[in-house]
N, C-alpha and C positions, 0 to 999 in steps of 0.2 A: 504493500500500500504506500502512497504518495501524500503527504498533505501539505498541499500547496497554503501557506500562512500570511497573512499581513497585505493581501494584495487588494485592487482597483478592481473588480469584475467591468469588464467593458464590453459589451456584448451589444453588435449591430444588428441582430436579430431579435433578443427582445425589448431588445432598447434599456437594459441594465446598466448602469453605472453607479455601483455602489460598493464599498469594503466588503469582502468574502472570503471566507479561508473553505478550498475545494479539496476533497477526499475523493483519491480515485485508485481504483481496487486494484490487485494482482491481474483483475480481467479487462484492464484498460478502459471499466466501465466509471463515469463517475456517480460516486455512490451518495455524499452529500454537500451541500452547497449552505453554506450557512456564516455567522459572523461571531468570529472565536469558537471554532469549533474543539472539542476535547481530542489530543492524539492518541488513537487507536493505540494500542497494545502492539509492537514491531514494525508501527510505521517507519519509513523514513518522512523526513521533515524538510520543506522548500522555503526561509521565509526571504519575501518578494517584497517588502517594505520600500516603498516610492515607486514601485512598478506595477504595470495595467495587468492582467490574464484576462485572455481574448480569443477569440475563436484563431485556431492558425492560418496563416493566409494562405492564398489558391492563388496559383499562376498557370493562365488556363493560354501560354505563348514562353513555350523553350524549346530551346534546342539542345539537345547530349549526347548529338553526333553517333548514334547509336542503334545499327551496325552502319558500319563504312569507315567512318574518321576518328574513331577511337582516340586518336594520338593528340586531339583536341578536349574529351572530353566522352566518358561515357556514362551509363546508368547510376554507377556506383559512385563517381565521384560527383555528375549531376544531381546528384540527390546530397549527398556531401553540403555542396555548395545550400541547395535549397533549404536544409534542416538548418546551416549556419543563419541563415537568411528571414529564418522564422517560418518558413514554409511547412504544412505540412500535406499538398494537394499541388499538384502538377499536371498539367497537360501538355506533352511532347509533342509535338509540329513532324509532320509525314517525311519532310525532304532527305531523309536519311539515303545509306546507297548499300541495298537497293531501296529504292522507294518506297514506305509504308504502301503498298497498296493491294495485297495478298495476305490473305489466312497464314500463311507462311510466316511472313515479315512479323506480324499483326503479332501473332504467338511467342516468337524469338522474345519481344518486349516484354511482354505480358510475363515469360518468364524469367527474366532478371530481373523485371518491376517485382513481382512477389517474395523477393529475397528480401527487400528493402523496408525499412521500416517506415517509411510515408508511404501516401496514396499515390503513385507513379502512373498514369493513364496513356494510351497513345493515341493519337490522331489519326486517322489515314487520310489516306490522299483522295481529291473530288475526279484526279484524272490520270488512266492509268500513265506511270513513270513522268507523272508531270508535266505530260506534252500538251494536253490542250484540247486532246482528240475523243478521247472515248473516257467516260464515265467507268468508275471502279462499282464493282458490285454492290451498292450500299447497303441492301437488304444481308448480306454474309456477313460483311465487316462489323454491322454495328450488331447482330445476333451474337457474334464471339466477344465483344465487348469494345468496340469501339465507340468513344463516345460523340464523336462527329468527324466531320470532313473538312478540310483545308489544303491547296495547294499552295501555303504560303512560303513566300522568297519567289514565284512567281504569278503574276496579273492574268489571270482569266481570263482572254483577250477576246472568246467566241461568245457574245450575246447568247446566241438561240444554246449553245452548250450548258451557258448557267443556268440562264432559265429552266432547262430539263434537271439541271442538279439540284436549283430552287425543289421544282413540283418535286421528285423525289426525296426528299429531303425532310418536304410536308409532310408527304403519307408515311414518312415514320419516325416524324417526331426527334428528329436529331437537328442539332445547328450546323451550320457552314460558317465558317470563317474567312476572308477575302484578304488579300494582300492586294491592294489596289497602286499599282500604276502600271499608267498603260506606256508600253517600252515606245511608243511614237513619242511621245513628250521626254522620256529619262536620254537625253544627248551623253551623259556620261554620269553615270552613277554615285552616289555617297554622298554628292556636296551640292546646296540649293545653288539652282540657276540665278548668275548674276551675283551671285554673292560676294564678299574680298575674298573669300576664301576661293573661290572656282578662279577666281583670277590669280591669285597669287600661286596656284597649283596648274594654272595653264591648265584646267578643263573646264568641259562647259555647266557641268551640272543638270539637275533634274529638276523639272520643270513641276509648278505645286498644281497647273493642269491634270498631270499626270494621274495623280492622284483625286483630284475634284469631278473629273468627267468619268470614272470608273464609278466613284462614290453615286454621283447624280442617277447614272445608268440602272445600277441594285438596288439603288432605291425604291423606282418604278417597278423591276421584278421583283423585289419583296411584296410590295404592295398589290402586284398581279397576283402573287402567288402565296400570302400569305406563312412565307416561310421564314425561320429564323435566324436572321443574319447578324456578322460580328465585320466590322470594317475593323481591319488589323491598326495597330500603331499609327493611327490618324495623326498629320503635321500642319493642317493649314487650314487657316482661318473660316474660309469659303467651306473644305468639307464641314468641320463644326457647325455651321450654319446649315448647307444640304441638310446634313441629320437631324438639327432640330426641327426644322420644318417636314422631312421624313414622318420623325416620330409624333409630331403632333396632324399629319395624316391621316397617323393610323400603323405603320409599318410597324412590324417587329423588327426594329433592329438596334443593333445594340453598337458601343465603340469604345475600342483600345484607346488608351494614352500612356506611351511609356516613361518612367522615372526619367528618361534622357529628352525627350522633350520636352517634359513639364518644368525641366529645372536650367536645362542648356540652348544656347540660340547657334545661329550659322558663325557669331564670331567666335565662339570658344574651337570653332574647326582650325581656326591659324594657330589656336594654342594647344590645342590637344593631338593635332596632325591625323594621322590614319586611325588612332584610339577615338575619334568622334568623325568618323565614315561610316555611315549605317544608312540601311533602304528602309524606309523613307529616309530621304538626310534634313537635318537641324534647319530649322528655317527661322524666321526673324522675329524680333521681340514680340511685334504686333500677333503672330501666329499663334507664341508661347502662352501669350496671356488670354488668348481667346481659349486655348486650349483648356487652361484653369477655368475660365468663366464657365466652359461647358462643362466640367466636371462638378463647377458649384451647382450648377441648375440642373444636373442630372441627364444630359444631352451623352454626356460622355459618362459612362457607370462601371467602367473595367479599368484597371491598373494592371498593365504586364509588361513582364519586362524584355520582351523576346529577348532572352539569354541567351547571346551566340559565340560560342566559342571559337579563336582561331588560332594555333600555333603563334610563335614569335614571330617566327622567320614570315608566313601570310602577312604578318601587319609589318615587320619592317621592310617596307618596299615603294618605290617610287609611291604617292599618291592616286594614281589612274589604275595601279596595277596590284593594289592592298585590296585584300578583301573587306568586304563591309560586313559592320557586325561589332556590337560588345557583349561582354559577360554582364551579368544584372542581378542575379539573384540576390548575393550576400550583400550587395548595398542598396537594394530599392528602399527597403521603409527608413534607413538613414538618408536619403538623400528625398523621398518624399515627404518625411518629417519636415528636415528642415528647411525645405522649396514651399512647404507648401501649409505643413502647422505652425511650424516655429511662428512665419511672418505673418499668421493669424487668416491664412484663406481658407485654411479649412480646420476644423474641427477635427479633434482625433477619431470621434464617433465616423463621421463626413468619411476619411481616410479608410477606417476600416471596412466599409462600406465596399468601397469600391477596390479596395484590397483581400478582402475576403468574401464578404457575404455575396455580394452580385457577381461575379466569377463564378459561384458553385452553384448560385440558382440558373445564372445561362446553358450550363452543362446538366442541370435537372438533379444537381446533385443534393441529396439531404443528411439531415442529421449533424449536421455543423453546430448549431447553437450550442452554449451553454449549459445544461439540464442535467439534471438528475437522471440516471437512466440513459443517458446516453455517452456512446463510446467519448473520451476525449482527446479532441482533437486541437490543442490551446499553443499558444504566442504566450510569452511572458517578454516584457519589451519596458526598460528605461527611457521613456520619451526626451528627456532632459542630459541626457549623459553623451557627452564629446566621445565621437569616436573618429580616428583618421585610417582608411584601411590600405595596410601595404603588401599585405599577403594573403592569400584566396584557396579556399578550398578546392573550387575548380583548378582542372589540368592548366587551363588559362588563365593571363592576368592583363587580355587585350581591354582596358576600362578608364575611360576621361576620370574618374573619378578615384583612383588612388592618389594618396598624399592629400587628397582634399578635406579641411576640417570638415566636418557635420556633426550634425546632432542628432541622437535618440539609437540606441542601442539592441537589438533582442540579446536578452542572457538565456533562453530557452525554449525547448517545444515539449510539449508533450502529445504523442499519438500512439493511442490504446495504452499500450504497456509500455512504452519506450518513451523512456523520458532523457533528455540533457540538462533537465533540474541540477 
């Protein structure tokens, strides 16, 4: 037994915020939730004094390179990274080699995920090996346990192809997830068009059309087809807008904002160099703040961090010729803290929100809250506590954000029976 002591219950599900000391059994189940509760007979003892317990956060956008690029990152260490991270819920993205998109692929995960002491999920793919062309089995996939479909890191480019992945999609109840830009507008990848940074790297950058006219387009087929969609990692002002007026439509749809937009613009790309080259790339202040705006008014309701790992030698390499992509796990709620509570936009309640609880209801997943009777799945997290990070759980450490002060800490997870108390 566990008895977590002295702590903040913070709970976005039932809207708890109050001192609670939580007792959770041998069987991972938690068994009482109460204030100053007596310690059981052989408990061990957590006390949390000036820290939240909170449901653990869902990141329903990673990458663990797993199978194919191992040498970046796999299951065991992408889980690594996510439990440092406070995570205790993952959704793995299909683009793996071979491509999530066989009962085969599907299984491999499934069993390394079950080794692991988090909830580890996989993705599959909306087209087989990512081409564009023909729709993967979705009725097989999601029967073995896939909990949706994404081709993301690439743009869906075929209208009438979505569209049938939409209706399919409907009739069983699973979401899609879209990587929106359409490669006619990205002239060269990682860095906003027109930006100093596309200049002073001598390329042209990707254009925030790119992404605005994919968003508009799904919009319309959401709403044809009443299916449930997620715009990946949204960067521009205009999508923000599209979606609010989407969702007050009618649309289901829902939208990503990563810890790296919400906190970084296109000039931190002259300072952070190919460590802040990523698809969608960093776009400008005006962007960033709408970005928040739409997470205040619930336009934008997902915090992920597409965690993408890349070797050293992928990121030290001309600018044009570095991969895009950062790691994110082990620092999103430090750097969303302090981008986004610290300076008082959002509320810690606000945060979790969109770091845990709406993440797991888009994927239909339950049993997260807080409760008595139910398994525990908790964040124990120092909102206030300076932390600078310079070494990573992940195989990578490709990230704008080491060395950078922040604030607000996780010191642990607990899920079922596995605890880092």
């Amino acid at each position: 037994m566990l008895l977590i002591q002295n702590g903040t219950l913070l709970d976005p599900y039932t809207g708890a915020d109050r001192r609670a000391d939580i007792l959770v059994g041998d069987d991972g189940i938690i068994h009482r939730i109460g204030d100053r509760l007596d310690v059981p007979a052989g408990a061990q003892t957590a006390d949390i004094s000036g820290c939240t317990v909170s449901p653990g956060l869902v990141d329903v956008h990673v990458h663990f390179r797993d199978p194919g690029q191992t040498e970046k990152e796999d299951i065991h260490t992408g889980t690594a990274a996510a439990i440092a991270g406070g995570y205790t819920t993952v959704v793995c993205m299909a683009n793996t080699r071979p491509v999530c998109d066989s009962l085969q692929t599907l299984e491999y995960v499934q069993d390394k995920a079950a080794r692991e002491p988090i909830n580890v999920l996989q993705a599959c793919a909306v087209t087989r090996g990512l081409k564009g062309r023909e729709l993967t089995d979705f009725a097989a996939l999601h029967a073995a346990g896939c909990p949706g479909f994404t081709d993301d890191g690439i743009n869906l480019t075929s209208g009438r192809l979505c569209l049938e992945a939409m209706r399919r999609a409907k009739a069983l109840g699973v979401p899609l997830s879209f990587h929106e830009e359409d490669p006619a507008f990205v002239l060269s990848p990682g860095v906003n068009y027109g930006s100093p940074a596309a200049e002073h790297f001598s390329v042209l950058g990707a254009m925030p059309v790119s992404e605005e006219a994919m968003v508009a387009r799904d919009i319309e087929l959401a709403l044809q087809t009443g299916a449930r969609v997620a715009f990946q990692h949204i960067s521009s002002a205009r999508s923000v807008a599209l979606i609010r007026e989407g969702k007050a439509r009618g649309a289901d749809i829902h939208a990503e904002a990563t810890p790296h937009h919400l906190s970084l613009t296109q000039e931190d790309v002259l300072t952070h160099g190919t460590n802040a080259r990523m698809n969608p790339p960093l776009r400008t202040e005006a962007d960033r703040q709408a970005l928040i705006a739409g997470l205040i008014d619930g336009t934008i309701d997902l915090i992920a961090t597409d965690h993408a790992p890349h070797t050293a030698e992928q990121k030290n390499q001309p600018f044009a010729a570095a991969l895009s992509g950062i790691i994110g796990l082990e620092t999103a709620f430090s750097v969303c803290n302090t981008a986004l509570v610290q300076t008082g936009r959002l509320t810690p309640m606000q945060l979790l929100r969109a770091m845990s609880r709406n993440p797991a209801q888009f994927y239909g997943l339950t049993g997260k809250a807080v409760r008595e009777g139910s398994r525990a799945e908790l964040m124990v997290a120092d909102w206030n506590a300076p932390v600078c990070y310079q070494t990573y759980q992940s195989k990578s450490a490709n990230s704008p954000f080491t060395g950078m002060p922040l604030r607000g800490r996780v010191r642990g997870i607990v899920c079922g029976s596995y605890s880092t108390l």
